[in-house]
N, C-alpha and C positions, 0 to 999 in steps of 0.2 A: 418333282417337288421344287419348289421356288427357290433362288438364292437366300434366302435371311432365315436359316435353318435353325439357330440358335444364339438364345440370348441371355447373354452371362452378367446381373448385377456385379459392378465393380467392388468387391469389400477387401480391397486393399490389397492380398494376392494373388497372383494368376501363376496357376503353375501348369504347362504344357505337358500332358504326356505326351500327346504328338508330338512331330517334331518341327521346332519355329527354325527358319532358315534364315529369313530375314525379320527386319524389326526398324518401319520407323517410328521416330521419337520427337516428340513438338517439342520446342526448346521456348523455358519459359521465362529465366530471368536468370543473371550474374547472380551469387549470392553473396558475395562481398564484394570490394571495392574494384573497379577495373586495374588489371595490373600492368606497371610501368615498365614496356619494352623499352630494352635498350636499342636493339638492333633488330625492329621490324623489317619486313619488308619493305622494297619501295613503293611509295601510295601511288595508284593508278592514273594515267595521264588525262582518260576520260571514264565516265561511268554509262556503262551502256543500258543498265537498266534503274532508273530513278525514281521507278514510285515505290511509297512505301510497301515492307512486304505487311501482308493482314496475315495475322497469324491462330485467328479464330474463328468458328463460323459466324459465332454471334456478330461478327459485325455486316452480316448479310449476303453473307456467300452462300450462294442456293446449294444442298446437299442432297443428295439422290439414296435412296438405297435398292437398287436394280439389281437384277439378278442378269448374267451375261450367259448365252445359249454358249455350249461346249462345240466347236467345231472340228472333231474328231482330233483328239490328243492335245487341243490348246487349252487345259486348264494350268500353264504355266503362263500363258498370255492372261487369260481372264484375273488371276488373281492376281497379274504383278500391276493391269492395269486398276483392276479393285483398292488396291490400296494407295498408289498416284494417288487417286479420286479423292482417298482420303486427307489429302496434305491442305490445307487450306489455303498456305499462298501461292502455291501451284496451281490448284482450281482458281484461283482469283486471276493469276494473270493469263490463263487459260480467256477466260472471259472476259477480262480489258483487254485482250489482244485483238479490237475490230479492225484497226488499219491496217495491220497485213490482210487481215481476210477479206478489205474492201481491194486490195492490188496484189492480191494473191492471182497467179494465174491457173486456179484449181487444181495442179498437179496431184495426181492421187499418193503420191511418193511424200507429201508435206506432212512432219509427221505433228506439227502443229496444227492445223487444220483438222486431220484424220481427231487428232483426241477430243481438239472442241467439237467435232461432231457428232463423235460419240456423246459427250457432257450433252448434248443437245437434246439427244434418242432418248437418253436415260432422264431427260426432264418430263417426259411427254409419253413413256410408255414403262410399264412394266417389268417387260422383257427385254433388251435389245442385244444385238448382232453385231459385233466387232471383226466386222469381215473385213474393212477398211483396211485396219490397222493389220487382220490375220492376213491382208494379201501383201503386204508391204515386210513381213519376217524377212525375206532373203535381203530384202534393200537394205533393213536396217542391220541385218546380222549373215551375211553371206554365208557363215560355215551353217547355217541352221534351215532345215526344208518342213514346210508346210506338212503337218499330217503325222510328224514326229516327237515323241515325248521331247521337249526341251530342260534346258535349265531355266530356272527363272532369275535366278539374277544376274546369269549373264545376259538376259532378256532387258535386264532392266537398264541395268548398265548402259548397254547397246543403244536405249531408248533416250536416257539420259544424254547420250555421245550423240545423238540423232539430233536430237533439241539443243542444244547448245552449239551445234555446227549451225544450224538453221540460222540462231541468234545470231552470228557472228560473221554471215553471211548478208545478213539482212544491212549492217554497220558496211562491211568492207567485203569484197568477194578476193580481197588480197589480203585479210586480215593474218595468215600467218606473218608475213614481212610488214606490213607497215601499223599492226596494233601489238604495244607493249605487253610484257605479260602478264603484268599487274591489270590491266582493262580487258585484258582476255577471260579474265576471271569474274568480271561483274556485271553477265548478262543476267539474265531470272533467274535459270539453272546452278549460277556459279553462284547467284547469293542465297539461292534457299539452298543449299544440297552443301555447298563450298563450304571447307576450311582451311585455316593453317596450321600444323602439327609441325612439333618441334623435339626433335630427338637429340638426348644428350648422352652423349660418352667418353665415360671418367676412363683415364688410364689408373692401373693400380699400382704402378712404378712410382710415373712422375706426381702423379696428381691431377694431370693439364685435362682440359674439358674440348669435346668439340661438342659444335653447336650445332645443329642444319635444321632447313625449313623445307618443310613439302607441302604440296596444296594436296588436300585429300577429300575424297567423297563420302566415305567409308572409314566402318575400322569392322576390324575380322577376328574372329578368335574360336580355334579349335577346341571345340567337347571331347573331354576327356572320359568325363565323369560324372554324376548328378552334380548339380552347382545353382550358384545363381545367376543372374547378367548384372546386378550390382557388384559380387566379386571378381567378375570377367573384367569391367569396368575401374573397377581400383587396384586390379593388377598394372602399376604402369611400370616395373622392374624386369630387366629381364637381363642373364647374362650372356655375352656372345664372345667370339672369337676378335683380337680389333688388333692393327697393328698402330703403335701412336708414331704421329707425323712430329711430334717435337720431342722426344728421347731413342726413337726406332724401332724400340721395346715390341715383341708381342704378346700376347697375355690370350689364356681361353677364360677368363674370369672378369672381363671387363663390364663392367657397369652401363648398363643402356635404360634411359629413365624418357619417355614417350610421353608429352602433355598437348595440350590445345595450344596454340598461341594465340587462333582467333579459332572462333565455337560457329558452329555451322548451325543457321535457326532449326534445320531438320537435318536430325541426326540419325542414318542408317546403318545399322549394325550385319553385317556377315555372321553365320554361325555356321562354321563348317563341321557338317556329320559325317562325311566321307574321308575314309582314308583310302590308302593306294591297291588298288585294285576291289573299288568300288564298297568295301567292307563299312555297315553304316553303325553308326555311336548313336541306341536308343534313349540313352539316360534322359530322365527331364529336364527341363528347364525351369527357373523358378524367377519370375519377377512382380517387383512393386509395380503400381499404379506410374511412380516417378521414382526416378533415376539420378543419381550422383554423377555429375562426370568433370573432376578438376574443381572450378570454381560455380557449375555451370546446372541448372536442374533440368530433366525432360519428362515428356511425358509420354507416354505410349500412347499412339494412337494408332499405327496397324501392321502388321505381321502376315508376311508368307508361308506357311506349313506346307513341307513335303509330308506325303504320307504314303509308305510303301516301302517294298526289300531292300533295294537298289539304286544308285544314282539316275538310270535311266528307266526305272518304270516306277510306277507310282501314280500318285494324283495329286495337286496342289489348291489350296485351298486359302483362304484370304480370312483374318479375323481382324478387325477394326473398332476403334472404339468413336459412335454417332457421339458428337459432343451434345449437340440436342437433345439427345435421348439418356443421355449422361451413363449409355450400358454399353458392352461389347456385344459385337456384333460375330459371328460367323458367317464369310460370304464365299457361298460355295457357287458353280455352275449351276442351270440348269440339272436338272439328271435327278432320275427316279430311282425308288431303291433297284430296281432291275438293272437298271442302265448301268446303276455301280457295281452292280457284281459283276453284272458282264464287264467293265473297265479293269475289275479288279484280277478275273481269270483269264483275262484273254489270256496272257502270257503262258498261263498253264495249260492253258489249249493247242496252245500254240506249238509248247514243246513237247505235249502229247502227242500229236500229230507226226511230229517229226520223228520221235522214239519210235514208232508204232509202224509209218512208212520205212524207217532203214533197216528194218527187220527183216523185206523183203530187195530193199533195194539201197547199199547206204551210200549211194554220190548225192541223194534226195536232201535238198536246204531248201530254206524258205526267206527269201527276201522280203521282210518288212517293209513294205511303201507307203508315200503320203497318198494327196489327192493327185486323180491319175485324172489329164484330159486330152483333147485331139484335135487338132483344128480341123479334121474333116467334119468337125460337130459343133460348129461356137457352141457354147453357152452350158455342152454339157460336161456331166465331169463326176468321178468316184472315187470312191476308197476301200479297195479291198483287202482285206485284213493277210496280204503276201502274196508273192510270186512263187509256184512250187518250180524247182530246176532240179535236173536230173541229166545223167549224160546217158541213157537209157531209154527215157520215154521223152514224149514232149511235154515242154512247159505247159504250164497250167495256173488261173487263179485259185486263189484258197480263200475261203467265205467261209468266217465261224460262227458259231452259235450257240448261245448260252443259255439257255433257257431257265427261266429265276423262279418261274414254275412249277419245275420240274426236277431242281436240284436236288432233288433228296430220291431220284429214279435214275436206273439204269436207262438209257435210249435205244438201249438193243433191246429190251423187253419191252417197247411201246407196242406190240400187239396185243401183249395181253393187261394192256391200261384198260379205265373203264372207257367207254365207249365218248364221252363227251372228251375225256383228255386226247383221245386218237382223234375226233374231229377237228380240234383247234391245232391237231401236231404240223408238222409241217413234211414229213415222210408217209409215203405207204406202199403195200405189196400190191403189183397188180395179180392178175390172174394167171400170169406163168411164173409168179412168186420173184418175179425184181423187186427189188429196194428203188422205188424212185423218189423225186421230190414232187407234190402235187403241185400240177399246173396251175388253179388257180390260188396257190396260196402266193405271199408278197415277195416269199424269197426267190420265188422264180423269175418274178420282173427285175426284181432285183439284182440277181447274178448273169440275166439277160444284156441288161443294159454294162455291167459290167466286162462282160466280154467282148460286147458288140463296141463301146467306147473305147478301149485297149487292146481290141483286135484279138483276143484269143477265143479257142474253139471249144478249150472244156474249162471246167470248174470246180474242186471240189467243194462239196457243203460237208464242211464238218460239224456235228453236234454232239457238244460237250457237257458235263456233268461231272462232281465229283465221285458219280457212282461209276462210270462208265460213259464211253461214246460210239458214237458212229456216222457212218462219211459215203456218201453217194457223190461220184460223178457225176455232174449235168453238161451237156452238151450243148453249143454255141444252137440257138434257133433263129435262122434268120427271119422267117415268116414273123415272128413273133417281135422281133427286134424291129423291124422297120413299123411295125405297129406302134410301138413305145417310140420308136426317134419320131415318128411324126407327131406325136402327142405331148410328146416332150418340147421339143421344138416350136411346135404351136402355142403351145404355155410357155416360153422362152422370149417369143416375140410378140405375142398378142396380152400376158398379163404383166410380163416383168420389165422389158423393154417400157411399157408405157409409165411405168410404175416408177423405173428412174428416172427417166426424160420429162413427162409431163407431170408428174404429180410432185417431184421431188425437188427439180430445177424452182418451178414457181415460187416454193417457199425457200428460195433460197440455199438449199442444204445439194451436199455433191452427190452424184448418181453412184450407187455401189461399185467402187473395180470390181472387175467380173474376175475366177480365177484365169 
């Protein structure tokens, strides 16, 4: 099924049973008079980014609604870049940014370039492939490896700290030491995303107030309860512990009152569901169309949704509001209903698997990996769904399977299915009554090439159900494998090689980084 899966006329409120993680917010106008700083910051010595920001599409900002293909666990990538997309003066200066791209030296690491070229795919096709950007996760966020469920805002974050080092690189490649920090602050990034926030705290002794400025990107606020994000928002009180610098006094009741001092045009809200050790806060969420914040109005325009147990499994999902279409949008990955059950049980297959082997043998774990490749293989490369380890037998891959088919059967009673469901199965007994995997079916090239690119010899295929499952060993075939590498291989350099190089370069657009 395509990404634009669902679409929600706006009448005024939106209440999330899923869960909204993030949430940005178009900022649309002061509502009363600007207010007279005493003691702003210092004004910036230069302004690194000077044209106006465009804060709506209608002033002719081209808008996509694309659906992004899932590259095995990156639906934290697809949605955090789904809803970027959505910001409008982002997208704008995405696309007035042609004079880097005329003396860019194509780095695949640029992660300005990587977006507009995505912006680019997604004008001109349907569906497109954010492998760009999926192979550049380690550059931009080092603790995080291709092929594993992520968070996404620390994704975004990361992407945000990406692009604004670019900017600021582009001015000065010494920019920490000879660019003030007021001009450090007013690339693109720092003016659409940028505020100042100003925290005040009353002593309850003396009276005396301190004052302090912070540049922030963000604000955050933990789910306790069902609520709203208007009253997350008007909460700006809170008591702390504070020792005061002019009477010495300490107090657990001191006064701490949090405002804007300058309103950032897009304003991104954190909403943390996780507490400490991973335990998640289902309650809803409940918001307007527009949002109160200080002096300041916004408007929603798109939203991150985790959905799933845990902090690290689950699936994320992107909702946005098309201002041309004046509706909310749902933009999910690629992925069929099948694909999403099977996303949704791996896990429970997984720790089936692992119940089920320690029973006979418990040193037996399974290491979760991303995409596995080899340079004795350019071009090719897999993912298979764990490493079995054991201090008893030898390792082995693990290849699951879920059958969406089938869910509602045992897969230990596939002999006595009817006769069409045993043709399309992917097991059967031969004539001295083994359990094997049929040769011609897909999952045996499959777990082929999986062994033969990661070098191991066996593999288990496990198939799973909520009814029951069951698990054949496949063994490394090499006959078979050097069939598949040279097929592979040939379709490697004969359709895809040309496919970046000659068809790609001409129009100007970068050749995919390969993994």
């Amino acid at each position: 099924m395509l990404s634009l899966l669902h679409n929600l006329r706006i009448k005024g409120i939106i209440r999330f049973e899923t869960d909204l993680q993030l949430g940005f917010f178009w900022y649309l106008k002061i509502l009363n008079d600007m207010w007279n700083n005493r003691e702003p910051p210092d004004s910036p010595q230069v302004v690194l980014y000077q044209e106006p920001l465009i804060l709506g599409w209608q002033q002719g900002i081209p808008h996509h609604d694309v659906g992004l293909i899932n590259l095995k666990n990156s639906c934290f990538l697809n949605a955090t870049l789904q809803a970027l997309f959505h910001v409008p003066p982002l997208v704008n200066f995405l696309k007035m940014d042609r004079m880097h791209r005329m003396s860019c030296d194509g780095s695949s690491k640029c992660v300005a370039c990587a977006l507009f070229n995505l912006l680019e795919t997604m004008s001109t096709q349907s569906v497109a492939v954010p492998l760009r950007l999926y192979n550049i996760i380690p550059t931009i966020c080092p603790g995080m490896k291709r092929g594993n469920q992520e968070d996404a805002h620390e994704l975004l974050v990361k992407i945000l700290q990406a692009l604004d080092t670019e900017l600021l690189n582009r001015h000065d490649k010494d920019w920490r030491t000879n660019l003030d920090y007021p001009s450090q602050l007013t690339t693109a990034v720092g003016k659409i995303f940028g505020g100042i926030e100003t925290s005040t705290v009353s002593c309850p002794a003396c009276k005396s107030e301190r004052k302090t400025y912070t540049h922030c990107t963000s604000v955050s606020y933990v789910i306790k309860e069902a609520c709203s994000l208007q009253s997350l928002l008007s909460k700006q009180q809170d008591k702390i512990t504070f020792t005061c610098q002019t009477c010495n006094k300490s107090s657990a009741n001191a006064k701490k009152v949090d405002q804007f001092h300058s309103y950032p045009k897009i304003l991104l809200v954190l909403l943390k569901r996780f507490a400490q050790g991973g335990v998640k806060q289902r309650s809803p969420l409940t918001l307007t169309e527009t949002i109160t914040v200080d002096k300041a109005r916004y408007r929603f325009i798109a939203g991150v949704i985790h959905s799933g147990p845990t902090i690290d499994c689950g699936h994320y999902t992107c909702v946005a509001l098309c201002i041309c279409k004046m509706s909310l949008w749902k933009i999910n990955c690629v992925c069929t209903e099948g694909m999403k059950y099977g996303i949704d049980h791996e896990e429970d297959a997984r720790k089936a698997y692992v119940q089920w082997k320690k029973e006979t043998d418990p040193s037996i774990e399974v290491e979760i990996v991303g995409l596995g490749a080899n340079t004795n293989y350019p071009g090719l490369g897999c993912s298979p769904d764990g490493i079995v380890t054991s201090s008893i037998e030898e390792h082995k891959l693990l290849e699951i399977k879920i059958p969406y088919a089938r869910r509602n059967n045992d897969p230990k009673t596939f002999n006595n299915w009817p006769q069409k469901w045993k043709k399309s199965f992917c097991l059967y007994y031969n004539d001295s009554n083994e359990l094997l995997l049929k040769r011609n079916h897909p999952y045996y090239d499959q777990v082929q090439v999986q062994m033969g690119v990661l070098e191991f010899s066996k593999c288990d295929l496990y198939v799973w159900t909520p009814m029951g499952s069951e698990c054949v060993t496949v063994k490394f075939d090499p006959e078979r494998w050097n069939e598949l590498k040279t097929a592979l291989q040939k379709f490697h350099w004969e359709v895809l090689i040309p496919e970046y190089f000659l068809m790609r370069a001409p129009r100007g657009l970068h050749p995919i980084a390969l993994p």
